[in-house]
C-alpha positions in Angstrom: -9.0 -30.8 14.1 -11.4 -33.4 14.1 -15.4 -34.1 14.3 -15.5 -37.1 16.3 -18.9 -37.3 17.5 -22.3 -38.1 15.7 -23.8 -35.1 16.6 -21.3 -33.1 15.0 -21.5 -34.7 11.7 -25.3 -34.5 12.1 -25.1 -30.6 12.9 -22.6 -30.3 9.6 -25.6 -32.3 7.4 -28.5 -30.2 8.4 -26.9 -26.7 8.8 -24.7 -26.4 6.2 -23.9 -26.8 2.5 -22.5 -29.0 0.2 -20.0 -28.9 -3.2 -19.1 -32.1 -5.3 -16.9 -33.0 -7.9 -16.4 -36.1 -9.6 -14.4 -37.7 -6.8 -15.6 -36.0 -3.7 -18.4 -34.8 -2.0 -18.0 -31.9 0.9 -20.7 -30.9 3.6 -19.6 -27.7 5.4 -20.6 -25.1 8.0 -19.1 -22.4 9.7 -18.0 -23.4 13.0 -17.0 -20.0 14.8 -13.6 -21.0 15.3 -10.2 -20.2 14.8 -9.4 -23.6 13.1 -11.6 -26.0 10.4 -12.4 -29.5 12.4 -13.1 -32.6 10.0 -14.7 -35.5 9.6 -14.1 -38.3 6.8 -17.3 -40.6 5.8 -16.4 -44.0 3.7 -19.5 -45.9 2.7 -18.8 -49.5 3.1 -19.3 -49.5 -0.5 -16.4 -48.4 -1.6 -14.8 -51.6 -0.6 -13.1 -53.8 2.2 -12.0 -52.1 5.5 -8.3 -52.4 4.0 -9.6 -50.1 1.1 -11.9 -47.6 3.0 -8.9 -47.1 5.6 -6.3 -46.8 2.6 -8.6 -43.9 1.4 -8.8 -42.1 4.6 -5.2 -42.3 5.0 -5.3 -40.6 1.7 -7.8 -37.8 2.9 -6.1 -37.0 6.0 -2.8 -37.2 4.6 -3.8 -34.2 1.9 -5.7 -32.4 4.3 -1.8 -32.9 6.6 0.5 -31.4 3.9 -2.4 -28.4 2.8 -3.2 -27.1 6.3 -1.8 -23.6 5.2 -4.0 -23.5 2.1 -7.2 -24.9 4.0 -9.6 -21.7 4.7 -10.1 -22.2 8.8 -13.4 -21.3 10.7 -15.5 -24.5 9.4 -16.6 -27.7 9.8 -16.1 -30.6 7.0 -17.2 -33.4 6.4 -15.8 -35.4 2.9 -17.9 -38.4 1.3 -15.0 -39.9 -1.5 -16.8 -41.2 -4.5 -15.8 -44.8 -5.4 -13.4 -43.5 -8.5 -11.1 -42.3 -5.1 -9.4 -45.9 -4.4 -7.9 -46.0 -7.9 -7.3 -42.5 -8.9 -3.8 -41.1 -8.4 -3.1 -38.8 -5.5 -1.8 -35.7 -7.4 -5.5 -35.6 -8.6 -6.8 -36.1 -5.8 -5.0 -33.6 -3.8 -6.0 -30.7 -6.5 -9.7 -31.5 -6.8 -9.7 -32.0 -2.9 -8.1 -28.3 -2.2 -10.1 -27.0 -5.5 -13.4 -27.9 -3.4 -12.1 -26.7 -0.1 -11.5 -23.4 -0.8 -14.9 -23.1 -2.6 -16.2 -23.1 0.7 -15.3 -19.8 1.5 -16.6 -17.8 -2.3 
């Protein structure tokens, strides 16, 4: 359920679109699939490698307890904002599956 590989990410920048909100940005494409595959981008930024992997776990661990309410078919790719590392993850986890099913209107 993951893009692991440059390329991929690449493909998901150039062929697809995007959505933001005021803590996330999201680059998608359709992928033909049965399943969404993604891929999680922290600028070095956003802070210390303590703080962009606290995020992630963040990002992954929404993206764990929503698999039923993620659309499937796509590939994403999610840029947090710097506002991420502070906000509270009840937020984050509605504006997160707010933008994620945008993908599919």
């Amino acid at each position: 359920m993951r893009l692991g590989r440059r390329s991929e990410y690449e493909a998901v920048y150039r062929g697809g679109q995007r959505r933001s909100s005021q803590q996330f940005i999201v680059f998608f494409r359709p992928n033909g699939g049965e399943h969404s595959r993604f891929g999680i981008s922290v600028k070095k930024a956003l802070g210390g490698a303590v703080v962009r992997n606290r995020i992630k776990r963040r990002i992954r661990e929404i993206l764990r307890l929503s698999q039923s309410e993620i659309p499937s078919g796509w590939d994403i790719v999610i840029h947090p904002r710097s506002t991420v590392a502070r906000a509270e993850f009840a937020s984050l986890q509605a504006e997160l599956l707010r933008l994620l099913r945008s993908v599919v209107k």
